[in-house]
C-alpha positions as CSV (number, residue, x, y, z in Angstrom):
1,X,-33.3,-42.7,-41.3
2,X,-29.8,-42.8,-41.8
3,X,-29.1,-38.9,-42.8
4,X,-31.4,-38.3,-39.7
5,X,-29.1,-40.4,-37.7
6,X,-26.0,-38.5,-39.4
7,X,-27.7,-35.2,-38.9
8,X,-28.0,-35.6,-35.0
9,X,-24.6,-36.8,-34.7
10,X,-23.2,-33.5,-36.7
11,X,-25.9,-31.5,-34.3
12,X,-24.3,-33.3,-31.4
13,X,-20.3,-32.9,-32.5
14,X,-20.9,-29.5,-33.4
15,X,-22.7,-28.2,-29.7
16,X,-19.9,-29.9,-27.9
17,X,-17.4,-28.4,-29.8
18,X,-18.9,-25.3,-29.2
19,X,-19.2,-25.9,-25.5
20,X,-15.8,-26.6,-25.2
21,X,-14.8,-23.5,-27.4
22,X,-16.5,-21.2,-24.6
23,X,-15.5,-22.6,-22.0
24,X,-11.9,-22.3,-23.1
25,X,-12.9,-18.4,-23.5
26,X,-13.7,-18.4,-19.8
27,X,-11.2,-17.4,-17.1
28,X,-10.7,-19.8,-14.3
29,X,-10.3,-20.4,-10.7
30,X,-7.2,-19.1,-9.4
31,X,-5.9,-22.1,-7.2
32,X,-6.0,-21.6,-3.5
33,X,-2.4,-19.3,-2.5
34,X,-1.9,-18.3,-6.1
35,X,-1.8,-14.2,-6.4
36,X,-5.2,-13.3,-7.9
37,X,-4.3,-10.0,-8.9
38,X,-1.8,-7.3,-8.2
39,X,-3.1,-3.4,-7.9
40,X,-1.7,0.0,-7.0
41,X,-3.7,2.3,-4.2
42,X,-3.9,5.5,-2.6
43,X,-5.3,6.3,0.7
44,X,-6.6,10.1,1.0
45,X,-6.5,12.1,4.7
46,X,-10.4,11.3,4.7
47,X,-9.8,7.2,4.5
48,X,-10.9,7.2,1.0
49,X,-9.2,4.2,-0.8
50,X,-8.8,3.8,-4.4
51,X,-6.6,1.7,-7.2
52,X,-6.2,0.3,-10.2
53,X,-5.8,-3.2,-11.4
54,X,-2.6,-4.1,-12.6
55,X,-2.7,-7.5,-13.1
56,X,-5.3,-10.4,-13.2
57,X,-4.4,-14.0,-13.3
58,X,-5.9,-16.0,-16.4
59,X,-7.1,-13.0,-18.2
60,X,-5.3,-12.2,-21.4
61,X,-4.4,-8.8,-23.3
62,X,-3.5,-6.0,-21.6
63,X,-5.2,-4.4,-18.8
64,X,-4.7,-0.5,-20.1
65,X,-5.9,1.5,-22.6
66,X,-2.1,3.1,-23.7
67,X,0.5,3.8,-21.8
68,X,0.3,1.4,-18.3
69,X,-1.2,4.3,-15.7
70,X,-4.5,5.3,-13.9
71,X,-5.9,6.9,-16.5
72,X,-6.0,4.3,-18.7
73,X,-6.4,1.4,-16.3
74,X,-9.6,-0.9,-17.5
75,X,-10.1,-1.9,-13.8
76,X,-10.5,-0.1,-10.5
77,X,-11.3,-0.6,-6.8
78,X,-12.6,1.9,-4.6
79,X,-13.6,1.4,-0.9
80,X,-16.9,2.2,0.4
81,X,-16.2,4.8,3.2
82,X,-20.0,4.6,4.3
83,X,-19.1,1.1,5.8
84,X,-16.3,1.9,8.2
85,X,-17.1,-0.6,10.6
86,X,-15.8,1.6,13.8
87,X,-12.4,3.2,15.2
88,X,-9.0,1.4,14.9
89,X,-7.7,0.2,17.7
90,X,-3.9,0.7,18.9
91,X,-1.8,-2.6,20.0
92,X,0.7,-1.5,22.2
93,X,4.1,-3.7,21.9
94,X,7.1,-4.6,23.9
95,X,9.3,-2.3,21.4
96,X,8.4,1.3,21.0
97,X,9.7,1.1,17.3
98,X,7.0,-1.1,16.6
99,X,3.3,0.3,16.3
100,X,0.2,-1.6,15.0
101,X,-3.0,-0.7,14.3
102,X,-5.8,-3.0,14.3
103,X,-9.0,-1.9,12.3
104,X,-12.6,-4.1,12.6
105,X,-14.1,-6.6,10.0
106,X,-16.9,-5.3,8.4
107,X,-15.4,-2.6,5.5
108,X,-16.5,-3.5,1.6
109,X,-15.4,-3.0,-1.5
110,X,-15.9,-3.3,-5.2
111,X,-13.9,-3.7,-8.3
112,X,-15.0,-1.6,-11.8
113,X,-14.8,-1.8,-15.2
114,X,-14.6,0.5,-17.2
115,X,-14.6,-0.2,-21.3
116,X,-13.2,3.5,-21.7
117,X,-10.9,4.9,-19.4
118,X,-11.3,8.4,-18.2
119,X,-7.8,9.4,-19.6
120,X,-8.1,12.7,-17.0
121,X,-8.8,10.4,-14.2
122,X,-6.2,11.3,-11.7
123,X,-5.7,10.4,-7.6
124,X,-7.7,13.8,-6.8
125,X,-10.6,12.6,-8.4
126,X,-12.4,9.4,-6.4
127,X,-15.4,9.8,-8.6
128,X,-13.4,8.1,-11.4
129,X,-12.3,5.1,-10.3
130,X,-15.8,4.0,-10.0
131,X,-17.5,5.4,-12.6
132,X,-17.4,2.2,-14.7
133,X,-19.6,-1.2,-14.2
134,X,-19.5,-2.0,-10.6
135,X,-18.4,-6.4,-11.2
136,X,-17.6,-7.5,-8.0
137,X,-17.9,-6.3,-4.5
138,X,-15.9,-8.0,-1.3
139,X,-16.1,-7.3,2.4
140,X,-13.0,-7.1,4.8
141,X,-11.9,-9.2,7.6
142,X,-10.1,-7.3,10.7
143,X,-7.5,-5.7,9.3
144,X,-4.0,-5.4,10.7
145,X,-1.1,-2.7,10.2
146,X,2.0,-2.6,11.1
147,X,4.9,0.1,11.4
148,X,8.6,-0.7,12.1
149,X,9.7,3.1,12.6
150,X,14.0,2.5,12.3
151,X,12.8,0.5,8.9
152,X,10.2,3.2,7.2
153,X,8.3,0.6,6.6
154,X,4.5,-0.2,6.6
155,X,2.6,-4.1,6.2
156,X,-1.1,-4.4,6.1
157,X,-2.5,-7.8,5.7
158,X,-6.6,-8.7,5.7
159,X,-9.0,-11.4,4.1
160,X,-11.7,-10.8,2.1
161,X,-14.7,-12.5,1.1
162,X,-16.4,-12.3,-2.4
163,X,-20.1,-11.2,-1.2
164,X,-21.3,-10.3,-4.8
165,X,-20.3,-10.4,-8.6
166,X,-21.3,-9.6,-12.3
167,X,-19.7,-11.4,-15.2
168,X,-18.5,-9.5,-17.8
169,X,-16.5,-10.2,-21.0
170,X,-13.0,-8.5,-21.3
171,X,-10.6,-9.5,-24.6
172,X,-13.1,-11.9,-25.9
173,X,-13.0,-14.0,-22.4
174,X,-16.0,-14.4,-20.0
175,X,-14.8,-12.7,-16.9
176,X,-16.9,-13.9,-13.5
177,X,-15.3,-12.9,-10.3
178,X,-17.1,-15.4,-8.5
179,X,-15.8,-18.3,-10.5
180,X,-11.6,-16.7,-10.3
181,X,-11.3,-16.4,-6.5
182,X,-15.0,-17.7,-5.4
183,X,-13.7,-17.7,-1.6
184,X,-12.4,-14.0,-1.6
185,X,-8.7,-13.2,-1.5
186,X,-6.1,-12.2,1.1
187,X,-4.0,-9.0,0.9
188,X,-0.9,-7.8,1.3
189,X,0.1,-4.3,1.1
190,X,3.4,-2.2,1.4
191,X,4.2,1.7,1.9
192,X,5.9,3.7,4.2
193,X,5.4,5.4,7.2
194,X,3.5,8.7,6.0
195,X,3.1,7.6,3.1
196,X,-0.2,7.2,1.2
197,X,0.2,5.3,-1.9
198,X,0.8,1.6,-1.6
199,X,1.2,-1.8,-4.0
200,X,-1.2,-4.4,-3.1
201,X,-1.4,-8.3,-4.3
202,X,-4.7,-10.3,-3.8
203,X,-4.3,-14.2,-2.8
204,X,-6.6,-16.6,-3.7
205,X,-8.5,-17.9,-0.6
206,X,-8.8,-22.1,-0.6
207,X,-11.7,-24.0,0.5
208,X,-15.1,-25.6,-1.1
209,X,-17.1,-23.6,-2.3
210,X,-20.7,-23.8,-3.2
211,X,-22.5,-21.7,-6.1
């Protein structure tokens, strides 16, 4: 009776330990305004859009296979052109120097994985910066640019919402989109006017949410 009683209690010490062990191994919620991640894009004539991931908060190691660069980013975002949700709309202002352009909500997106990095992958080639494991895909809200001519400077800013995800593991970490930004992220982008190649960060949205 007694090693029975000792038996469970090992059973019981060791499963909670263990419990607690993987859940230390998984990456958390990013709180609500916190930067998510940080990624660099390009945007082609045709209004393809693609990245790589830089930078996500809570998961360790580094995100590149070698040398920091697209070829050897783990992680990549390219934007599904299919779903252009219709034709941006001009918003005329009260100073010519300032033009902004106003596209609809309705655009998605989706984040990659790839364990092996196409070291030939280049900004020519869209193919391969979603050839990996699609892990996460989020839809845009209306999205908003804006060009201050005398400046050279561009500022995009839209929400988006975390429609669908895959956990992964990355670095020995359980890696679940859904539980790191489980209400989507806003993001902010820079670049210039004529320019096509921008920095982006990705900010947690706040708010319940329900699994």
């Amino acid at each position: 009776m007694k090693r029975t009683i000792f038996l469970t209690f090992i059973l019981v010490v060791a499963l909670s330990t263990s419990v607690a062990l993987g859940d230390k191994h998984n990456v958390k919620r990013v709180p609500a305004g916190a930067v998510a991640f940080h990624w660099v894009g390009n945007l082609t004539p045709d209004g393809e859009l693609v990245g790589y991931i830089a930078f996500i908060e809570g998961v360790r190691g580094d995100l590149f296979n070698g040398t920091p660069g697209v070829g050897t980013a783990y992680f990549t975002v390219r934007l599904d052109s299919e779903t252009f949700p219709g034709f941006p709309i001009i918003l005329p202002s009260a100073d010519p120097d300032v033009f902004a352009l106003l596209i609809p909500p309705g655009y998605t997106w989706g984040v990659y994985f790839n364990e092996s990095p196409d070291p030939t992958r280049d900004w020519g080639d869209l193919d391969l910066f979603s050839d990996g494991e699609r892990v996460a895909t989020f839809e845009e809200s209306a999205f908003l640019g804006t060009t201050i001519f005398s400046t050279g400077m561009v500022y995009n800013l839209f929400s988006s919402r975390l429609i669908w995800s895959r956990s992964f593991r990355f670095n020995g970490q359980k890696v679940d989109f859904k539980k790191l930004v489980p209400n989507g992220v806003t993001i902010n982008n820079v670049t210039g006017p004529g320019k096509t190649a921008f920095t982006a960060s990705a900010v947690a949205i706040g708010g319940d949410h329900k699994h």
